[in-house]
N, C-alpha and C positions, 0 to 999 in steps of 0.2 A: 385323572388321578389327582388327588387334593389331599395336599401332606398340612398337616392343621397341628397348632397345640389347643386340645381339650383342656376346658380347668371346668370346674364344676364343685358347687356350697350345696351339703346334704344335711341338713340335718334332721334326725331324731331321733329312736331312744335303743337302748338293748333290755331285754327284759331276762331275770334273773329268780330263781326261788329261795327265800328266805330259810333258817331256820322252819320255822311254821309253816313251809309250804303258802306261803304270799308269795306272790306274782308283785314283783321289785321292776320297776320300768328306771333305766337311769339314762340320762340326755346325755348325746353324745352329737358330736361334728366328724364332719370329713371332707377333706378339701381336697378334689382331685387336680393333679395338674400334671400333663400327661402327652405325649404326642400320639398322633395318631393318623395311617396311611387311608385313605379311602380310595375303592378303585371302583367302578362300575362300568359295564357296555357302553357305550357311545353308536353301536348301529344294534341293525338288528340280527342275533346270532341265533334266532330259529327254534330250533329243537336240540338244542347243544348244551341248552341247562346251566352257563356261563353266566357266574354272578358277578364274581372277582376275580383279580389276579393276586399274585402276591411276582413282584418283582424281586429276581434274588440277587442279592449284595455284589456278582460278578458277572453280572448281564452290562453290555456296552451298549452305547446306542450306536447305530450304522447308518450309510447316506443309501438310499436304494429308490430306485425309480419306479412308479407306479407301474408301468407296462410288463417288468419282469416277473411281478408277484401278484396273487392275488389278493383281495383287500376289500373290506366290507364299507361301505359310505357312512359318512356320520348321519344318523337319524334323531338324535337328542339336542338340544339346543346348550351353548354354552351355560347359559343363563339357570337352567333349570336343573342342568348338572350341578350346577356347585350350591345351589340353595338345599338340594338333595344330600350332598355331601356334607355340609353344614351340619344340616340338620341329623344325619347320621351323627355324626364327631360328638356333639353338645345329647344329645342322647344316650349313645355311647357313655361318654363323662360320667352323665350324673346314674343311670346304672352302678356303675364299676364306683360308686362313692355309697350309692342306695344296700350292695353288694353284702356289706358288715354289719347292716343294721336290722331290727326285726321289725322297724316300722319308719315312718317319713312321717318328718310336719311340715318341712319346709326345701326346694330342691330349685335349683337357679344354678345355668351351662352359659360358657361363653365359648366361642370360638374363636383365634387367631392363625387364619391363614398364612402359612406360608411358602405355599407351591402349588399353582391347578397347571396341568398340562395333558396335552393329549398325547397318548402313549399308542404307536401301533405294535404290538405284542405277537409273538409268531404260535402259531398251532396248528398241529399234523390234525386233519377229521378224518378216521380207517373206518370206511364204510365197506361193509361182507355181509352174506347172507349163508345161513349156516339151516339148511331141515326147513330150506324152503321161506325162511323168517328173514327180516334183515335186523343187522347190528350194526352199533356203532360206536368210536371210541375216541375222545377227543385231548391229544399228547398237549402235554407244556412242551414248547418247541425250546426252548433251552436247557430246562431238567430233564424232562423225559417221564415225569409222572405222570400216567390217568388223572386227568380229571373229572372227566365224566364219561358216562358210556350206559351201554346194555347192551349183555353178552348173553349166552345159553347156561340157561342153568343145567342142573345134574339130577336125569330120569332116577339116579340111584339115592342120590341121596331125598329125594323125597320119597322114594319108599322106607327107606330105612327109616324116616321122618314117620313116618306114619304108621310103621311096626312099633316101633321107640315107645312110641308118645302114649296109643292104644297100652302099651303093656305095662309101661312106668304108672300112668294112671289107673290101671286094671289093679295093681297090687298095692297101692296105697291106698283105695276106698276098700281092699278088702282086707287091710291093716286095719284101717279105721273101724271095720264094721265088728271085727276080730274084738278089738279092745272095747269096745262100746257096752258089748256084750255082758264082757268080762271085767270091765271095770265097774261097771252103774254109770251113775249121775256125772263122777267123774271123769269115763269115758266117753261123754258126751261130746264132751271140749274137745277131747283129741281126733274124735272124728269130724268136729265140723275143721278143725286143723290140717288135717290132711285131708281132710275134702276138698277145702281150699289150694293146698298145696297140689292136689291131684290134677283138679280146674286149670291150672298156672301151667302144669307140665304139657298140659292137654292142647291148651288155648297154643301155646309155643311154638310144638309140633306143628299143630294145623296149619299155623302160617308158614312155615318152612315147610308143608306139604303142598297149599295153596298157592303158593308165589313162588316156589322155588323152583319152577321153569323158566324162570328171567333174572339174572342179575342185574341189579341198578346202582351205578357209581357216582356218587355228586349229587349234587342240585338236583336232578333229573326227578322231574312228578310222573305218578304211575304206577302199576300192580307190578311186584316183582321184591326180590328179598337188598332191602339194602347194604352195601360196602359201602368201608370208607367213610371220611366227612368232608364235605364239599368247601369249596372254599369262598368266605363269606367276606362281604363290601368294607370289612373293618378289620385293621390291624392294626393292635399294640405296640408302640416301640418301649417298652418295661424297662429299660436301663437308662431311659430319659429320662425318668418319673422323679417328682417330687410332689408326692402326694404327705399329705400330714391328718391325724386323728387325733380328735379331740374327746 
């Protein structure tokens, strides 16, 4: 865990239309200066899909003895951790400076360390097998939220997924076809318009008919309908910020 301040020099331009419809490019700066948590694994946590933590403001630390708990080995080396970390932070920065603008000419991160330490973090893994399949669900041992998992998706709603989708699309290409008809030339447009929109409804369904036998929570790679947003190597401390635009 490497608590850093981010600064980060972005510059260049925003672009604007004129009266006349000219494309107006006008230079601009932005200077980030910013804190920023970085957390990442330190062993190796498997099939768990565990990027980051986010430590929360009323967690203590405790004295506990190896033999009572169980506990994963470090497998990442100090050294490689924090050049990682670094490099996150100063990336990070100059993003969130790059952020406001519609183009880059020039972009320069600095990082200033102010805390690496190694954090052992508590969490529940609920492993069940549910229709023969196995699941699994991995708790923040302090909050209590899901962080990651795959669970059983719903037989039903991917039919319903799949009547839906078939029928919403079935009556907007025969909108489409309806007005094409009966407009001319100018019903052309409107059909390739909901053709389009028909496609989109269609595509949607299928994936919520396709995948919607497995739910996936977090980080987790894999076929299955996504929840939630996983929790990512990088945290903002936003009421630290003195960022300034130029």
């Amino acid at each position: 865990r490497l608590i850093a301040r981010g600064k980060a020099c972005v510059c260049g331009y925003i672009e604007r239309k004129d009266k006349d419809d000219h494309t107006i490019r006008e230079p601009r700066e932005v200077l980030i200066n910013r804190e920023y948590i970085y957390t990442s694994s330190a062993c190796n946590v498997g099939d768990l899909g565990l990027e980051g933590i986010r430590v929360p403001d009323n967690a203590k630390p405790i004295f506990f003895d190896d033999a009572d708990i169980v506990t994963f080995g470090v497998t990442t080396s100090k050294d490689d951790s924090f050049r990682e970390g670094e490099d996150y932070i100063k990336n990070k920065a100059i993003s969130d400076g790059a952020r406001s603008l519609d183009g880059v000419t020039f972009q320069k991160g600095f990082v200033f360390p102010k805390g690496f330490t190694l954090v052992y973090y508590p969490f529940w893994v609920i492993r069940y097998t549910y229709e023969e399949r196995s699941y699994f669900a991995t708790v923040d041992g302090i909050t209590g939220d899901v962080l990651t998992g795959r669970a059983p998706g719903s037989v039903a709603s991917q039919a319903n997924s799949a009547g839906i989708g078939g029928a919403i699309s079935g009556v907007l290409v025969g909108i489409g076809g309806g007005l094409c008809t009966g407009l001319g030339e100018d019903g052309g447009m409107v059909f390739i318009i909901l053709l389009i929109a028909a496609a989109c409804v269609f595509y949607f369904c299928y994936q919520r008919f396709r995948y919607g036998d497995e739910i996936i929570t977090g980080n987790l790679e894999g076929k299955g309908l996504k929840s939630g947003d996983g929790v990512g190597k990088i945290e903002t401390i936003s009421h630290d910020s003195y960022d300034h635009f130029y």
